[in-house]
C-alpha positions in Angstrom: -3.9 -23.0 13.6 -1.5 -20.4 15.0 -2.3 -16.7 14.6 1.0 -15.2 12.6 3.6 -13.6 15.3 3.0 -9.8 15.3 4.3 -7.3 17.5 1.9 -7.6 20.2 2.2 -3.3 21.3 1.4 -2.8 17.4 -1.9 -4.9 17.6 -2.6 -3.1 20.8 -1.9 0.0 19.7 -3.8 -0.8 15.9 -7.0 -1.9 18.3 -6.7 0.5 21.0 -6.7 3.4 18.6 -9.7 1.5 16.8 -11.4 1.7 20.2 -12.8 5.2 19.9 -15.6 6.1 17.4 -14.2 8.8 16.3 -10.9 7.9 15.0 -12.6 4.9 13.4 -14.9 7.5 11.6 -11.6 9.1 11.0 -10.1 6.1 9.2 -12.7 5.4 7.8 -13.3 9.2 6.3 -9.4 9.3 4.9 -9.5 5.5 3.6 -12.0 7.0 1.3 -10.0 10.5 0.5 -7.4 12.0 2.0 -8.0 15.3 3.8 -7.0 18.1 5.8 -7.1 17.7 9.7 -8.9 21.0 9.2 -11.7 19.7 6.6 -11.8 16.6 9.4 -12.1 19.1 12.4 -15.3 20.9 10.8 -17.2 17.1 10.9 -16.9 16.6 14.8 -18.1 18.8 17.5 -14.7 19.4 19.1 -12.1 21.5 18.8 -9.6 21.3 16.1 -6.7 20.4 19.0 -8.7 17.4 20.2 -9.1 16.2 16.0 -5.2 16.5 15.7 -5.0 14.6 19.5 -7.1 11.7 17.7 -5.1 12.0 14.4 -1.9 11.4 16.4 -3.3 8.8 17.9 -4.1 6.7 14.8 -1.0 8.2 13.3 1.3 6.2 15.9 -0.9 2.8 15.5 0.1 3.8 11.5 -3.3 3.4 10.9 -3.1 7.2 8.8 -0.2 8.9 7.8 0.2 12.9 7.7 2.0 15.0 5.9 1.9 18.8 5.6 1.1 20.6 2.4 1.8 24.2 2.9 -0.4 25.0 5.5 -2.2 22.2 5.7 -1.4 18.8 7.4 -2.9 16.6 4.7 -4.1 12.5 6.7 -4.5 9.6 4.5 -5.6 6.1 5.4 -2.9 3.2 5.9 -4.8 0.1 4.0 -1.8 -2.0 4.6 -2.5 -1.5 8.3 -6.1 -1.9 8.1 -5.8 -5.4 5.9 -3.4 -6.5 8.6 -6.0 -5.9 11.5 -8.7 -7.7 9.1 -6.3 -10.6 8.6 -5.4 -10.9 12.2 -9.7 -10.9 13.5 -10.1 -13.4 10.6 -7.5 -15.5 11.9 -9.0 -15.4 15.2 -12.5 -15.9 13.8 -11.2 -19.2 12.2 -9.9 -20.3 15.8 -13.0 -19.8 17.2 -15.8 -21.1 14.9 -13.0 -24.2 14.7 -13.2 -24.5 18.8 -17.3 -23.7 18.8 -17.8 -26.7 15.9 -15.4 -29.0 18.3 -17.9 -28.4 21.0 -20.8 -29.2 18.6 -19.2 -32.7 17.7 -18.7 -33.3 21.6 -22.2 -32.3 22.3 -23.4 -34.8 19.4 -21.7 -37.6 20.4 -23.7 -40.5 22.1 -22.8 -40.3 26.3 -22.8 -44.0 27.4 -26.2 -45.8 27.8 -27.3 -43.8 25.0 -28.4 -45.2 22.1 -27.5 -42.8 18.9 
């Protein structure tokens, strides 16, 4: 099995932005419903200009997407993005459990002298 060509500084920058516990809380917040990066600031103990600092992070890994409404800057989850990064561990979870059950079968196998 190959893992499907991607644009390897999009997966780094799709994981890399994952990395950090608060923009996954993020994501994971504005997959559910959209929101203000205000409303998002009031959740976190940091200043509103770190929230927007994280936002823009996960805004160039298109993981959200922003817009401004009047005043506001309105962030919404990208599930296209977030499917893709599913595919792509699931893809590598295939390769591995396919290499670990190889090793199984080697480890099974009579060595010589033995009698199965």
């Amino acid at each position: 099995m190959v893992v499907e060509q991607r644009d390897q500084a999009e997966v780094d920058r799709i994981f890399a932005a994952l990395a950090d516990a608060t923009r996954r809380d993020v994501v994971m917040r504005v997959l559910e419903r959209e929101s203000s990066v205000s409303a998002l600031a009031r959740r976190y103990d940091m200043s509103f200009a770190a929230v927007q600092k994280h936002v823009a992070v996960l805004e160039r890994a298109r993981l959200v997407t922003k817009e401004r409404r009047g005043r506001e800057q309105i962030v919404r989850g990208e599930v296209a993005t977030v499917r893709a990064a599913v595919r792509l561990l699931e893809e590598y979870e295939e390769i591995w459990r396919g290499r670990i059950g190889r090793i199984e079968e080697i480890l099974a196998e009579p060595t010589e002298g033995e009698t199965p």
